[in-house]
N, C-alpha and C positions, 0 to 999 in steps of 0.2 A: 801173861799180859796180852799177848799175842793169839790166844787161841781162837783159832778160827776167823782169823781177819789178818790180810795180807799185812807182810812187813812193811815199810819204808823200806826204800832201797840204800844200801850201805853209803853213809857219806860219802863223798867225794865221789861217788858214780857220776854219769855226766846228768841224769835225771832227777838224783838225791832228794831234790826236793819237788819233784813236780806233783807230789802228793797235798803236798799241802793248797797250793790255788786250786788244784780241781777238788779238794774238799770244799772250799769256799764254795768255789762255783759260781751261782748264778744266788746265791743263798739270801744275800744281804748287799746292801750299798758298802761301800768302802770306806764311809767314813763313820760305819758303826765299829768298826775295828778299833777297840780302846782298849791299849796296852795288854793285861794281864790276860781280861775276858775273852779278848780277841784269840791268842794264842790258847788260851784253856778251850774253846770252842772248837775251834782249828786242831786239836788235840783229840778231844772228845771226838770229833767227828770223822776223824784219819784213823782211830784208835789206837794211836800212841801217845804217850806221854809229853807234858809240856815242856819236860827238858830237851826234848824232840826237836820240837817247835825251836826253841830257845835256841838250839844251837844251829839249827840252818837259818831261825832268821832271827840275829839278835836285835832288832830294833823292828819296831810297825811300819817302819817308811822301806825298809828288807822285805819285808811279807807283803806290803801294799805293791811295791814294784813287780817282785814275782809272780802276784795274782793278775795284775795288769799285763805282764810280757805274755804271760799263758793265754790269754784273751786276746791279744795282738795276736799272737799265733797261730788262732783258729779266724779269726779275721783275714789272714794274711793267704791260710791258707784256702780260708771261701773264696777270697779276689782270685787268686790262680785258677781254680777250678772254673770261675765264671769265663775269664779271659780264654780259656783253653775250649770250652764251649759255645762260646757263643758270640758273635759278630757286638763290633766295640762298641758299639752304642747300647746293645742290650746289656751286654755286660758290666757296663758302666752303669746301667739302670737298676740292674738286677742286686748290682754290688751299693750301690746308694740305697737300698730297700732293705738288705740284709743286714747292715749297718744302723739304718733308724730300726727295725724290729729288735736288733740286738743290744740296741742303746735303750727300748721302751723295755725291755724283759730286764736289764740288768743296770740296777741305777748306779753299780761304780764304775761301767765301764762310760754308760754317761757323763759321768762327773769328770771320769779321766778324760775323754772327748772337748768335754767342754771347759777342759784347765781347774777343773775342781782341786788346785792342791798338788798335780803331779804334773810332770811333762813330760808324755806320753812320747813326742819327741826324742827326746834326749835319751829315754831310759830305750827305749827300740834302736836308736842308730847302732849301728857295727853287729846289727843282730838281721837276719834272716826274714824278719818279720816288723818291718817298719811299715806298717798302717799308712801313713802319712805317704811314702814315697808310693807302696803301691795304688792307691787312691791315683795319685798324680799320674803314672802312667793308664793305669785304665781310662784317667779322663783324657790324656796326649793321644792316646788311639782312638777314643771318640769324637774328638777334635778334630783329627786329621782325618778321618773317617767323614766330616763333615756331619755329624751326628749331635755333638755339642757346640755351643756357642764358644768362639775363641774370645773373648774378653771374661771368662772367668780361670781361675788357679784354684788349688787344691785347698788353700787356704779359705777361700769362697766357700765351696762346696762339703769344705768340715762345718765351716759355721752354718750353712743352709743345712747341713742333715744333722745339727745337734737343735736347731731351730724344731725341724719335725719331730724329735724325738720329745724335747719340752712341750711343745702343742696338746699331745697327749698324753705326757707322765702324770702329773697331779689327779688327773681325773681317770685319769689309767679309758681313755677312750679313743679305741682301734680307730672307729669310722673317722673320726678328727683326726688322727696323727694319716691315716691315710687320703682323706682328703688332702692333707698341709703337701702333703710328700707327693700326691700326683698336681697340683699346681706349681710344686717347685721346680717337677721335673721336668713339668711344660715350657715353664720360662728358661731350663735350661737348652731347650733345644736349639738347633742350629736354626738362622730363618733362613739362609739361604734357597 
């Protein structure tokens, strides 16, 4: 069954299942995941078996979380690398741009942004990789950088980048979703 395509890693390893979200990927929206299809797709495409599937994730809202954490997690870890590079205004720029591009490429992580059904919240706290808070500190260092305006919160500035992200989903058009995203980030500026 296995020839010539890697295993899953044995249950209960600490990564056991991180084969299956980065099968999904970037493949589909989230909310084409319907029950059996979903896991038999996720199967087919991991090349293991959907008793696989079944047992690391016995329910879709299991599998919808764990493709979501896994996508925080590379979000989480673009924000660090921007902050560790680059003066907090860019950074904060950089990471609001990477976030709409990542939200126009991938419509469940979209969905999970804009409360499609999960709470991307909830399911990230006590995890290493809460979207939410790191947002919030890259904008606290722009802020105090005197770089972003202080009457906005992180809560703002999710719904301004899931705003750009719909501008250009439907019509899947770059130049609009980046126009929406450099007026946004105008208005976000400090006017001091």
């Amino acid at each position: 069954m296995y020839a010539g395509r890697p295993r899953p890693p044995p249950a209960g390893s600490p990564r056991s299942s991180a084969w299956a979200p980065r099968t999904w990927g970037t493949r589909g929206p989230l909310r084409r995941l319907h029950g059996r299809a979903a896991g038999q797709e996720i199967a087919r495409r991991a090349g293991v078996g959907t008793g696989t599937v079944s047992r690391h994730f016995p329910t879709k809202e299991a599998l919808h979380e764990a493709i979501v954490l896994d996508r925080m997690e590379a979000l989480a870890g673009a924000a660090e690398r921007f902050a560790a590079e680059r003066e907090p205004g860019e950074a904060f720029a950089a990471f609001f741009g990477f976030m709409v591009d990542a939200g126009a490429l991938d419509h469940g992580l979209a969905d999970a942004l804009s409360g499609g059904g999960f709470d991307i919240a909830a399911a990230a706290r006590g995890t290493d990789h809460n979207v939410l808070e790191v947002l919030g500190g890259l904008l606290a260092r722009a802020q105090e950088a005197g770089e972003v305006r202080a009457d906005v919160d992180a809560a703002d500035v999710k719904a301004l980048i899931t705003g750009c992200i719909e501008r250009g989903r439907g019509e899947a058009d770059e130049d609009a979703r980046r126009r929406t995203m450099s007026v946004v980030l105008a208005g976000l500026r400090s006017r001091a």
